[in-house]
Backbone of each chain as ProteinMPNN parsed JSONL, in Angstrom:
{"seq_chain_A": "XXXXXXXXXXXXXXXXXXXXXXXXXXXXXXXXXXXXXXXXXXXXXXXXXXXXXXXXXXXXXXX", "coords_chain_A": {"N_chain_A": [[-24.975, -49.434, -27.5], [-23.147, -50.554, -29.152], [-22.962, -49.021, -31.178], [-21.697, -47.277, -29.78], [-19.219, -48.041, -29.485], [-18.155, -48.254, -32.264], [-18.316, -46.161, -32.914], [-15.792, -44.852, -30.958], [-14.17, -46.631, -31.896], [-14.064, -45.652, -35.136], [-13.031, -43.138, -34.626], [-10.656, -43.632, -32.745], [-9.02, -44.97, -34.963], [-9.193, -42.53, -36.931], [-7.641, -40.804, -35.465], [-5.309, -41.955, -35.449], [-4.521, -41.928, -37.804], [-4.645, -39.617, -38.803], [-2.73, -38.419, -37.116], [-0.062, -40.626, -38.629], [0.007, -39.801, -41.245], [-0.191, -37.432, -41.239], [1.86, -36.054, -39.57], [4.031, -34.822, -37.695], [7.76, -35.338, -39.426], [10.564, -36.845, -38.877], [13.416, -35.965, -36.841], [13.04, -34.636, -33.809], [14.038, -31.804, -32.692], [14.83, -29.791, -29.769], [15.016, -27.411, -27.115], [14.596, -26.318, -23.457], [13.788, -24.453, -21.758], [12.942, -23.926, -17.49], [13.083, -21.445, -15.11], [13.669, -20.364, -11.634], [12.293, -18.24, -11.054], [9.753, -18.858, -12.233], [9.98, -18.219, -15.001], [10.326, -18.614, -18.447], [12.211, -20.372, -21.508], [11.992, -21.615, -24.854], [13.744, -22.768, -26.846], [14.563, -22.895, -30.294], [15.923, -24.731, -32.404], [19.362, -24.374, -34.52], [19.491, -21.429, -33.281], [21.286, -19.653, -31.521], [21.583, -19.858, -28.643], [20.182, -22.068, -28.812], [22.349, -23.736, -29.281], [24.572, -23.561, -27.332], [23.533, -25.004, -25.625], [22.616, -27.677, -26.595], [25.149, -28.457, -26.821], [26.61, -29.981, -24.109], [25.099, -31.55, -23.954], [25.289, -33.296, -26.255], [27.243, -34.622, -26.016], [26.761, -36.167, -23.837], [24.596, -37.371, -24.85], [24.849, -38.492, -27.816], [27.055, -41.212, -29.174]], "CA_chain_A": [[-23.638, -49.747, -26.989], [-22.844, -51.049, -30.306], [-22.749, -48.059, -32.147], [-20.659, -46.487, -29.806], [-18.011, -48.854, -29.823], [-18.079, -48.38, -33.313], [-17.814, -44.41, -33.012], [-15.014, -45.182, -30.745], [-13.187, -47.282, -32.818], [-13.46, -44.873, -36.223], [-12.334, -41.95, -33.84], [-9.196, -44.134, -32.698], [-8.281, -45.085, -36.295], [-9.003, -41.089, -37.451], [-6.846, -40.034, -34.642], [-3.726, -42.577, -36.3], [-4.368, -42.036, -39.576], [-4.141, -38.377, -38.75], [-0.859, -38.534, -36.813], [0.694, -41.403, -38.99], [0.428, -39.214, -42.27], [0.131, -35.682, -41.847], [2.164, -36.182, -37.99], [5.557, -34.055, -38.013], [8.295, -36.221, -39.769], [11.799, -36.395, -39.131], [13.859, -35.984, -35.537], [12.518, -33.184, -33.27], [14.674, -31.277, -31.724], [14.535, -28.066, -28.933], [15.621, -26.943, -25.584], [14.174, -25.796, -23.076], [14.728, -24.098, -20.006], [12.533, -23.092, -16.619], [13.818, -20.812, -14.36], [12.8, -20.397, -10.432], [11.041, -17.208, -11.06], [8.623, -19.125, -13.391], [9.87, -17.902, -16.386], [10.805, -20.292, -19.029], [12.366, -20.206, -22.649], [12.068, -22.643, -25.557], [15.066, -22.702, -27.919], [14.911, -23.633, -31.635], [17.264, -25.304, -33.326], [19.66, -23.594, -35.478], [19.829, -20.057, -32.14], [22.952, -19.452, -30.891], [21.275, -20.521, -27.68], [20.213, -24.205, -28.665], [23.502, -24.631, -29.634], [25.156, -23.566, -26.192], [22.57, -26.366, -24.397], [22.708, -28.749, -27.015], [26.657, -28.885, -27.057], [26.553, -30.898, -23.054], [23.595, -32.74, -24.131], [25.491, -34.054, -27.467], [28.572, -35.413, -25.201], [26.189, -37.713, -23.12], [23.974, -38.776, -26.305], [25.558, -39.191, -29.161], [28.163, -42.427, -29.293]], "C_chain_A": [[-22.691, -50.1, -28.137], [-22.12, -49.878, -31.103], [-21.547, -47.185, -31.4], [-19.139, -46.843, -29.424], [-17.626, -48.443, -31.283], [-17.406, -47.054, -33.598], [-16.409, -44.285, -32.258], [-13.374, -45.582, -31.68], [-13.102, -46.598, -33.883], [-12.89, -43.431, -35.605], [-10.558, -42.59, -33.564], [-8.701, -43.921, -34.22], [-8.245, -43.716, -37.229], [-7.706, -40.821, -36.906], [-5.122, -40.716, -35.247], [-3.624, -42.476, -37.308], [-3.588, -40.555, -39.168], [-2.247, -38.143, -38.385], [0.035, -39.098, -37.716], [1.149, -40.798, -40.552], [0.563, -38.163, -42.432], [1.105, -35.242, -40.591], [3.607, -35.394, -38.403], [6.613, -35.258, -38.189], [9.846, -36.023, -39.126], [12.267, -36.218, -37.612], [13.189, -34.634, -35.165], [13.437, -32.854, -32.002], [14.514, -29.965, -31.061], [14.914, -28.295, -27.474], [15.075, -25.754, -25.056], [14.008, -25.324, -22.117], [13.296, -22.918, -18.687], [13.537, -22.7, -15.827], [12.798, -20.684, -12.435], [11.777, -19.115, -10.542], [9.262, -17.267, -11.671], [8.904, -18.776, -14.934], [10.398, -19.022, -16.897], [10.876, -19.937, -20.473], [12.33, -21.732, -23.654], [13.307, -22.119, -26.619], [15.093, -23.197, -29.079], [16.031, -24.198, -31.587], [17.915, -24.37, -34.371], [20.192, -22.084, -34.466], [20.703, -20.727, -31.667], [22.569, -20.51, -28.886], [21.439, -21.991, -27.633], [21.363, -24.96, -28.875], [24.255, -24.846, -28.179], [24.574, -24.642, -25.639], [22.506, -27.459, -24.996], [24.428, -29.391, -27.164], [26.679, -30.229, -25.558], [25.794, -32.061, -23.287], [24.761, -33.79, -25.159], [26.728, -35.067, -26.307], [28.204, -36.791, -24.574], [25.158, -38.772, -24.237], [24.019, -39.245, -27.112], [26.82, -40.086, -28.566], [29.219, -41.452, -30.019]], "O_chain_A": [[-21.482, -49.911, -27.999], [-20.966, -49.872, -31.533], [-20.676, -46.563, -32.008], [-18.196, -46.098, -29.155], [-16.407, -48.289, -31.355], [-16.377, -46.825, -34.234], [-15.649, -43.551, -32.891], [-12.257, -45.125, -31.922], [-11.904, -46.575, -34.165], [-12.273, -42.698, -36.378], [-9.536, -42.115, -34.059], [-8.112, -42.914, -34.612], [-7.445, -43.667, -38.163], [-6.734, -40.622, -37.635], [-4.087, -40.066, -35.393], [-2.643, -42.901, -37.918], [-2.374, -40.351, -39.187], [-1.198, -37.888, -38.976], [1.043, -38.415, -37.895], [2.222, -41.092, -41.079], [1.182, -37.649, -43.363], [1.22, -34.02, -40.492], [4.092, -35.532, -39.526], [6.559, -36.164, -37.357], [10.193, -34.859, -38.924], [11.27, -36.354, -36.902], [12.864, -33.749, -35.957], [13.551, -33.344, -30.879], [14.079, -29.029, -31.731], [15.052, -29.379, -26.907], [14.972, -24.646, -25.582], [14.146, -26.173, -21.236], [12.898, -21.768, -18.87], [14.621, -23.271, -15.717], [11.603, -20.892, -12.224], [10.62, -19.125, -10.123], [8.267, -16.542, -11.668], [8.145, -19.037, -15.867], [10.806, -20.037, -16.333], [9.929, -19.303, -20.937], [12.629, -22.815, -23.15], [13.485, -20.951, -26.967], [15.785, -24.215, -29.084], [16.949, -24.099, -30.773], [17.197, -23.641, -35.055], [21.253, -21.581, -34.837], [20.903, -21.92, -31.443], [23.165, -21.411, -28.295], [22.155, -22.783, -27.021], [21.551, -26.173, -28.777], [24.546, -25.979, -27.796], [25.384, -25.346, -25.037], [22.345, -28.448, -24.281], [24.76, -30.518, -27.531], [26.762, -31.4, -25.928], [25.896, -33.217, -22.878], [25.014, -34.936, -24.786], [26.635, -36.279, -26.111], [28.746, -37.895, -24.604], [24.989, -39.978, -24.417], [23.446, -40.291, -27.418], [27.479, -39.689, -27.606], [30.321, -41.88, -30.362]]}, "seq_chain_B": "XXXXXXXXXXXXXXXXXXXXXXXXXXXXXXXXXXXXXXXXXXXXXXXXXXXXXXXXXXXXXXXXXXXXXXXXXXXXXXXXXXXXXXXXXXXXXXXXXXXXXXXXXXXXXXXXXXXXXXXXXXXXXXXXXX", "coords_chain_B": {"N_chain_B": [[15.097, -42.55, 2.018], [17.633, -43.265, 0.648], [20.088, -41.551, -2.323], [20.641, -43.495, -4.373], [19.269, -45.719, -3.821], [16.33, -44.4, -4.302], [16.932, -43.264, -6.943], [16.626, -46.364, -7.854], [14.594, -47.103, -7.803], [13.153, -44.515, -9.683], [14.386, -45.891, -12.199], [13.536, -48.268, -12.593], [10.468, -47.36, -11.957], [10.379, -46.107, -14.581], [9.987, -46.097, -17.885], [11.522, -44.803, -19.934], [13.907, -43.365, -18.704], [16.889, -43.609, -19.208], [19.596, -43.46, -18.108], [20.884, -42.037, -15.148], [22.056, -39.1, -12.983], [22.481, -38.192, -9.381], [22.917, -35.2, -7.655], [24.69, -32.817, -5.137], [24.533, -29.4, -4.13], [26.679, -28.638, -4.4], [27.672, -29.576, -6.127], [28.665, -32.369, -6.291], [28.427, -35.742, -6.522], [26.077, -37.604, -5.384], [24.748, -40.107, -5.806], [24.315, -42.705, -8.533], [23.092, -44.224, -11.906], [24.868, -45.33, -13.199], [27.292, -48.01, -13.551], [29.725, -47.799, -13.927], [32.106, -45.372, -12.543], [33.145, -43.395, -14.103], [31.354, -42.841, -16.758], [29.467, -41.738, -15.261], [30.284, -39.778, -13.844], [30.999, -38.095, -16.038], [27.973, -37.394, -17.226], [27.395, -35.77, -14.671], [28.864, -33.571, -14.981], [27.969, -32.73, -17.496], [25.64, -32.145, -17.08], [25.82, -29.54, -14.897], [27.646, -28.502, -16.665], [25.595, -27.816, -18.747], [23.27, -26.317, -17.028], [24.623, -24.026, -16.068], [24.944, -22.755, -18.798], [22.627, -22.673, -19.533], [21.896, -20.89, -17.466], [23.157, -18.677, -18.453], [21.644, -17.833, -20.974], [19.825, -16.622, -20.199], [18.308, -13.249, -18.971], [17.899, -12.561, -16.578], [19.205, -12.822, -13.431], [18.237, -15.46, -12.246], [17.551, -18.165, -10.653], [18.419, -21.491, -12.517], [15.412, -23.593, -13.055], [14.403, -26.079, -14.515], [15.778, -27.647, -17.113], [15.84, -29.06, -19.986], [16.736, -30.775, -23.06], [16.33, -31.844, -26.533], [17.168, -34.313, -28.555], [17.968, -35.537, -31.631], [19.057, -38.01, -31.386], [18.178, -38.604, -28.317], [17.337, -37.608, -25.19], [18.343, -35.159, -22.965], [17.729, -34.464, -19.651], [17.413, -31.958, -16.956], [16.838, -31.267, -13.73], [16.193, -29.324, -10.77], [16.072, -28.892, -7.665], [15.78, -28.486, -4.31], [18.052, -27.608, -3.472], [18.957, -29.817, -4.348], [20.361, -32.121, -7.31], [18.883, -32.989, -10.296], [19.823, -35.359, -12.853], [19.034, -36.784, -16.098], [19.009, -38.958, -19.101], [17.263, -39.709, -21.762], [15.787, -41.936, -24.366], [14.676, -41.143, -27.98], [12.529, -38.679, -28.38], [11.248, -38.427, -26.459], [8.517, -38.41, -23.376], [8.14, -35.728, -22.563], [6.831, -33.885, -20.023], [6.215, -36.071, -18.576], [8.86, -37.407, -17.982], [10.04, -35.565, -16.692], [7.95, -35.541, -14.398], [8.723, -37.318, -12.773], [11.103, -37.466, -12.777], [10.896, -35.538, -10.508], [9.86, -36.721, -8.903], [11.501, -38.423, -7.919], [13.66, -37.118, -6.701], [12.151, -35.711, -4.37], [11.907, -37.946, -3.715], [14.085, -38.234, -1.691], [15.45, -38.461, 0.907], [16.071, -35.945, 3.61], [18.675, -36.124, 5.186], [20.628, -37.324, 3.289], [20.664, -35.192, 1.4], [23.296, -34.278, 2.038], [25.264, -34.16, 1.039], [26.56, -36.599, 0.975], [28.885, -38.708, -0.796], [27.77, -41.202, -2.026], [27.648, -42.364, -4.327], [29.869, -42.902, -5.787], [31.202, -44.836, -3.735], [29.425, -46.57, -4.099], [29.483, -47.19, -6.938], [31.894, -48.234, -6.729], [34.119, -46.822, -6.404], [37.149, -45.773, -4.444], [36.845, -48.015, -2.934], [38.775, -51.177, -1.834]], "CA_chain_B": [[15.601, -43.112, 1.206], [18.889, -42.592, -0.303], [19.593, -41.556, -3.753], [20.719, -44.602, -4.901], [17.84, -46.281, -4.045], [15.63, -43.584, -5.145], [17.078, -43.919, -8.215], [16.827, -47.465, -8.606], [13.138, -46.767, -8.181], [12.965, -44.041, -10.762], [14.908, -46.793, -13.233], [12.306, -49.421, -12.283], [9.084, -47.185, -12.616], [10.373, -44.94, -15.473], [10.652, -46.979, -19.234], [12.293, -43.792, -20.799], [14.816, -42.887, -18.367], [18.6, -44.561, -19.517], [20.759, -43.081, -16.737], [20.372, -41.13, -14.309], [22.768, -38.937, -11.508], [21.528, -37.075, -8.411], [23.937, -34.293, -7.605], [23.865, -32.101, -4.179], [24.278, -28.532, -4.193], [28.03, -28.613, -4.863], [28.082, -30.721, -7.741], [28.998, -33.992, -5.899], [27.499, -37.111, -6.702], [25.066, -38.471, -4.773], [24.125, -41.547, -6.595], [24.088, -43.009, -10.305], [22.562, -45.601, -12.04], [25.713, -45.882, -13.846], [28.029, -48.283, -12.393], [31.046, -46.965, -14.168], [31.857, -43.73, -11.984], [33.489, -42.758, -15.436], [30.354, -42.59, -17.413], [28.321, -40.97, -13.842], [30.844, -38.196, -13.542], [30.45, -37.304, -17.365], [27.049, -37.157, -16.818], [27.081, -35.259, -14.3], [29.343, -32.645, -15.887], [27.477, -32.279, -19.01], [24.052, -31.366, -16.344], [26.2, -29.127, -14.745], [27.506, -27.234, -17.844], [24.181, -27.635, -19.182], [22.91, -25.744, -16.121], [25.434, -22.772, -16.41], [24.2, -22.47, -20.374], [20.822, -22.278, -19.609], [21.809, -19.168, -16.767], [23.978, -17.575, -19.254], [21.116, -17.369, -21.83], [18.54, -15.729, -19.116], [18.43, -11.73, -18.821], [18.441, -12.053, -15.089], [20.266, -14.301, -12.657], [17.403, -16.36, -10.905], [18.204, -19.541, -10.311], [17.652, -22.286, -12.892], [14.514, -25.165, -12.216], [15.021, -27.271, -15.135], [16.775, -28.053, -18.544], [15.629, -30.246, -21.495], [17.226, -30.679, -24.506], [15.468, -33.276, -27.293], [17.997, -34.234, -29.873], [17.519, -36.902, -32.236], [19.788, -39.127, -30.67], [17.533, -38.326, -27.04], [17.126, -36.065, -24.809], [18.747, -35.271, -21.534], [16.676, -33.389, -18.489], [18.057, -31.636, -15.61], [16.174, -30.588, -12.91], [16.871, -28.553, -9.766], [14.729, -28.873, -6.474], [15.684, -28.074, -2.873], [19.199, -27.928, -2.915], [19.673, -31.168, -5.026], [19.786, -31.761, -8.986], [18.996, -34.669, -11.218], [20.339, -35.246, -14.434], [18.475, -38.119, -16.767], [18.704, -39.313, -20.561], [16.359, -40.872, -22.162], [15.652, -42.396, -25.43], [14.398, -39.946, -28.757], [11.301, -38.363, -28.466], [10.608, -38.231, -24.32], [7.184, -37.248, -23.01], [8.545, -34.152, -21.562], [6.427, -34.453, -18.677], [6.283, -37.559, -17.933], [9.803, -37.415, -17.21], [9.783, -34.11, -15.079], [7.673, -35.617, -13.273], [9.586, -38.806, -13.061], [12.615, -36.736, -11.968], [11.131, -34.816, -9.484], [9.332, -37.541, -7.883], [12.888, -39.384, -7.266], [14.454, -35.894, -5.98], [11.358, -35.86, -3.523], [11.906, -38.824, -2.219], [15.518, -38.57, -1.33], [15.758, -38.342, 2.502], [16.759, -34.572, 3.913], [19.922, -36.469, 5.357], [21.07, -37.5, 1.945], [21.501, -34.164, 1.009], [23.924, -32.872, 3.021], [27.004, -34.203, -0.026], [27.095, -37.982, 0.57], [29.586, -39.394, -1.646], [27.35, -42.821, -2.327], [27.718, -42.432, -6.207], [31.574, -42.794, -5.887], [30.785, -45.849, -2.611], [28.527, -47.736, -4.731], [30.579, -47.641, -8.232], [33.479, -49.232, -6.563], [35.64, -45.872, -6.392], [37.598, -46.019, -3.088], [36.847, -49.481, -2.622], [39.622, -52.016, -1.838]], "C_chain_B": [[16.52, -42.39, 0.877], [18.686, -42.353, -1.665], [19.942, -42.386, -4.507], [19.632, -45.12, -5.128], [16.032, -45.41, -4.153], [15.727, -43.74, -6.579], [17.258, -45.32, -8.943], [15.576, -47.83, -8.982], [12.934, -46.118, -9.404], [13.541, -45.054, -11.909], [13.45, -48.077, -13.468], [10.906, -49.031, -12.853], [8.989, -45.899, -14.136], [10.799, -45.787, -17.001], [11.044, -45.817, -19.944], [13.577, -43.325, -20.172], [15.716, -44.181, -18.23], [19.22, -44.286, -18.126], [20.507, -42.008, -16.503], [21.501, -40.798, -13.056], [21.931, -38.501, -10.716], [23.188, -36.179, -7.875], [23.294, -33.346, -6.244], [24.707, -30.986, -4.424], [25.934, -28.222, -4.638], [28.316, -28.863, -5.798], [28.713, -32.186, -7.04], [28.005, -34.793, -5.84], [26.537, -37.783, -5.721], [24.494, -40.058, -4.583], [23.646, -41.372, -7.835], [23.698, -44.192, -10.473], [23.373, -46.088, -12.711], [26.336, -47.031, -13.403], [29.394, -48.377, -12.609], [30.65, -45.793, -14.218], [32.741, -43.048, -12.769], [32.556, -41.268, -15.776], [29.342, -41.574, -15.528], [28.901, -39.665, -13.666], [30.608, -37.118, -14.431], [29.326, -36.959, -17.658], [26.702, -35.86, -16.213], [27.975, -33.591, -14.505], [28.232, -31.945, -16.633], [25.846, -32.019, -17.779], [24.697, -30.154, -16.02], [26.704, -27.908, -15.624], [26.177, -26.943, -18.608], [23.518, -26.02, -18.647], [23.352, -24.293, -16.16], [24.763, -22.481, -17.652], [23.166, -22.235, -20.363], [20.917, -20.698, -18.395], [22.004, -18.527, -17.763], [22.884, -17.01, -20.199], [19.458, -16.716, -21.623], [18.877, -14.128, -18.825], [18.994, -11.613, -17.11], [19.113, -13.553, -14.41], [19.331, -15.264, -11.89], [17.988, -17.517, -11.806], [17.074, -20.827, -11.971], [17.176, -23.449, -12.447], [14.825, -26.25, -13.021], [15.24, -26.738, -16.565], [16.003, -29.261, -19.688], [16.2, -29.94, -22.935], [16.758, -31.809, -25.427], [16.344, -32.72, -28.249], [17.767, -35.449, -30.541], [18.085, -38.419, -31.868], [18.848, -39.61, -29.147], [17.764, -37.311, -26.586], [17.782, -36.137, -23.097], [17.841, -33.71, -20.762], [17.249, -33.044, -17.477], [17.035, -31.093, -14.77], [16.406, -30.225, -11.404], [15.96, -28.135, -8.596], [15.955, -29.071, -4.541], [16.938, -28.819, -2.437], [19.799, -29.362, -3.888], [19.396, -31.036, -6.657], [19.953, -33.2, -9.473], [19.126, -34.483, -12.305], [19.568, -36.497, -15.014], [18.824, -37.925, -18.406], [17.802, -40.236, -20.38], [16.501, -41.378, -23.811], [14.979, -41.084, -26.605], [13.081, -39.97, -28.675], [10.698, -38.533, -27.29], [9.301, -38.151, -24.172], [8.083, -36.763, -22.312], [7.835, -34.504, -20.073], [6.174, -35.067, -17.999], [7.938, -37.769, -16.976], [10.288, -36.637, -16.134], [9.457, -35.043, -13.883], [8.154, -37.005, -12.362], [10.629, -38.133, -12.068], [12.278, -36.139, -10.545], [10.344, -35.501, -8.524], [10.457, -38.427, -6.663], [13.498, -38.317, -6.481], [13.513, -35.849, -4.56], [11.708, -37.112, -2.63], [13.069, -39.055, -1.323], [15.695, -38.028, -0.14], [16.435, -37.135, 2.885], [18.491, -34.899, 4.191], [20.912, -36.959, 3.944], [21.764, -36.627, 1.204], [22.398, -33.528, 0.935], [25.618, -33.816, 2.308], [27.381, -35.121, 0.274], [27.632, -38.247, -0.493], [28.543, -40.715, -2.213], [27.756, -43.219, -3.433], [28.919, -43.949, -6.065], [31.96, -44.608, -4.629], [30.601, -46.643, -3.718], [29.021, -48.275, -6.104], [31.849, -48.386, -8.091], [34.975, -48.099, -6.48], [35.999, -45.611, -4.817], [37.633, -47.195, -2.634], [38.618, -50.409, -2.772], [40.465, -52.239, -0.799]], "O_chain_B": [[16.48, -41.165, 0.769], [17.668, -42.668, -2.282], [19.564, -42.146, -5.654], [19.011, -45.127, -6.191], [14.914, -45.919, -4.068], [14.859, -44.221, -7.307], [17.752, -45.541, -10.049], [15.254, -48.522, -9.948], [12.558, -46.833, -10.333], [12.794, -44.882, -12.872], [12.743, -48.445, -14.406], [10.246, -49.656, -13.683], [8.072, -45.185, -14.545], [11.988, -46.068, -17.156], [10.682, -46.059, -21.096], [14.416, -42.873, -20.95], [15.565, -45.231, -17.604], [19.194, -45.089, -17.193], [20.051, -41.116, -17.218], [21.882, -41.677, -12.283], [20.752, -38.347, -11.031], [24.307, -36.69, -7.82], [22.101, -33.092, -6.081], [25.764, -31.311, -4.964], [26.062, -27.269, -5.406], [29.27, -28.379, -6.407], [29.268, -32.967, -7.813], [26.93, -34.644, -5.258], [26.795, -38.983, -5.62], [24.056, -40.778, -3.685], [22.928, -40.481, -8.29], [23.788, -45.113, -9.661], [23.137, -47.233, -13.096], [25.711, -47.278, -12.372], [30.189, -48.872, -11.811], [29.831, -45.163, -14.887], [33.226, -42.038, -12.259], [32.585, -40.055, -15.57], [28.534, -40.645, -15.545], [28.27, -38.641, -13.404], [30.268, -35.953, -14.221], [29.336, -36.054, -18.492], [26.018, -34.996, -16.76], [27.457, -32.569, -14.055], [27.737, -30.844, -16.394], [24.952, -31.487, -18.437], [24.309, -29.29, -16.807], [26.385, -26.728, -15.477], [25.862, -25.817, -18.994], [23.32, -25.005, -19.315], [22.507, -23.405, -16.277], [23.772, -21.779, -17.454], [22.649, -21.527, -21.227], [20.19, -19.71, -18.491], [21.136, -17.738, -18.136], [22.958, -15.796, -20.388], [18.489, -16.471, -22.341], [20.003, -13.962, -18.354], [19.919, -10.996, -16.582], [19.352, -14.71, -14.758], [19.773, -15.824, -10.886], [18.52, -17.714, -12.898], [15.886, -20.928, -12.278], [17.801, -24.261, -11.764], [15.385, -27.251, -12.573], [14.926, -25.635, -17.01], [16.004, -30.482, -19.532], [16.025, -28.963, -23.664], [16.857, -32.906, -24.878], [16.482, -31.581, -28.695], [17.341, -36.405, -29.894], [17.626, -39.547, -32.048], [18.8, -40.803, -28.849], [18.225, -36.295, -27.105], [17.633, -37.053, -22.288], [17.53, -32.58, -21.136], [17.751, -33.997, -16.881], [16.282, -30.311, -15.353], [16.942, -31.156, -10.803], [15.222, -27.151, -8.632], [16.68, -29.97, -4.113], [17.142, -29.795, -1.716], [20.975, -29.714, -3.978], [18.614, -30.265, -7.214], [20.722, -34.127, -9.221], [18.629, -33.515, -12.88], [19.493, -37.387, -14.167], [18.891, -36.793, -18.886], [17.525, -41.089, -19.537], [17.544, -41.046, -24.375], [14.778, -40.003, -26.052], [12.423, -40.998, -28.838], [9.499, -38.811, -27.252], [8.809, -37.658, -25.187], [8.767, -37.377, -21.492], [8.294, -35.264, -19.219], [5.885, -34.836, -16.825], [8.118, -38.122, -15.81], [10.777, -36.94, -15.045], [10.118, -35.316, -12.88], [7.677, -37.387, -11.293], [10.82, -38.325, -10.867], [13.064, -36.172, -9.598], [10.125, -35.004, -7.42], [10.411, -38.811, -5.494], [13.921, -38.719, -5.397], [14.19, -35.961, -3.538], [11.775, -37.268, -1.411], [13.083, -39.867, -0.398], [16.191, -36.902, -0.175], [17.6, -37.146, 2.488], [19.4, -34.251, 3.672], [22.115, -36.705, 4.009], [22.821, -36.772, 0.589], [22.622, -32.55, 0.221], [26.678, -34.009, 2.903], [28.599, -35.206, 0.121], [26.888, -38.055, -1.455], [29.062, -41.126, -3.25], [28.212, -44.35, -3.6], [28.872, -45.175, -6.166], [32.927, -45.329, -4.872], [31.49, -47.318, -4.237], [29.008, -49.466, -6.414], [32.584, -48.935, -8.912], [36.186, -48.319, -6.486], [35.108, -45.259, -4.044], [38.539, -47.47, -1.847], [39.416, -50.216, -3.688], [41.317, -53.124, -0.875]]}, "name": "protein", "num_of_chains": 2, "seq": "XXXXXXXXXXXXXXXXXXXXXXXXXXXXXXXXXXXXXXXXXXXXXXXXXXXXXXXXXXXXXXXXXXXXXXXXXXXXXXXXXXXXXXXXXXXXXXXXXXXXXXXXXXXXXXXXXXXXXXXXXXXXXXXXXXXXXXXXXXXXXXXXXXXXXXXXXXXXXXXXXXXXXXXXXXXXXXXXXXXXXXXXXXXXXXXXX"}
């Protein structure tokens, strides 16, 4: 029971190390859109698209 | 339940969602968690054009279900269920589906009679009042 508390616990602290240093840095941004048919697009940042969907968005979240 | 108090639920059991409208099939307010019907209208605008932007950049015309946008500031979600639409922000970096399902739990619960283009928003903010 011991041991696998132990295995436990160096699995947690892998799993944060992992994220906390090699984890994507920096704001993350994207848009993304289902539709009723099921289909569904993701939008970089930077496409003419993300800009059209991020322009409404910016109005209500940015100050 | 109304969508007021639908949405006072979703506020209550949701720690990512800031504000929140419900909108019925027209674009009229429903209920906000705002309580300046300023800030609730602008809101519900910016879902609204949202909504259009996300058709426009689809090949065909079906109907859009939902919207997310994650910007570093946050992220606002729209989503579009049976005749009604909810708009939410949240804080940066969302679970995505956590809030979906957040949203479409509050749209669910909002009473068939509710739908049918109650003003409450506009009631409950104090506009008309006096």
């Amino acid at each position: 029971m011991r041991r696998l508390f132990r295995l436990a616990l160096v699995v947690a602290l892998a799993v944060w190390a992992w994220r906390s240093l090699l984890g994507e840095r920096g704001p993350r941004e994207r848009a993304s859109v289902a539709y009723a048919d099921g289909s569904s697009l993701v939008l970089e940042p930077g496409s003419a698209g993300f800009e059209r969907l991020a322009a409404p968005a910016r109005r209500v979240l940015v100050p | 339940m109304d969508a007021s108090q639908a949405l006072a639920e979703l506020t209550e059991l949701s720690s990512q969602v800031k504000r929140a409208v419900v909108l019925d099939a027209s674009g009229a307010i429903l209920g906000a968690t705002d309580a300046d019907a300023a800030a609730a209208e602008e809101l519900a605008r910016a879902a609204l054009d949202l909504v259009g932007a996300a058709g426009d950049v689809h090949a065909s015309p079906d109907e859009v279900a939902r919207v997310e946008v994650e910007l570093a500031a946050g992220g606002l979600f729209v989503l579009r269920e049976g005749g009604l639409t909810i708009a939410a922000t949240t804080g940066p970096r969302p679970t995505s589906g956590l809030v979906a399902y957040d949203l479409r739990t509050c749209l669910r619960a909002i009473d068939p009679p509710a739908r049918k283009g109650r003003r409450g928003a506009r009631a409950r903010t104090g506009e008309g009042e006096g």
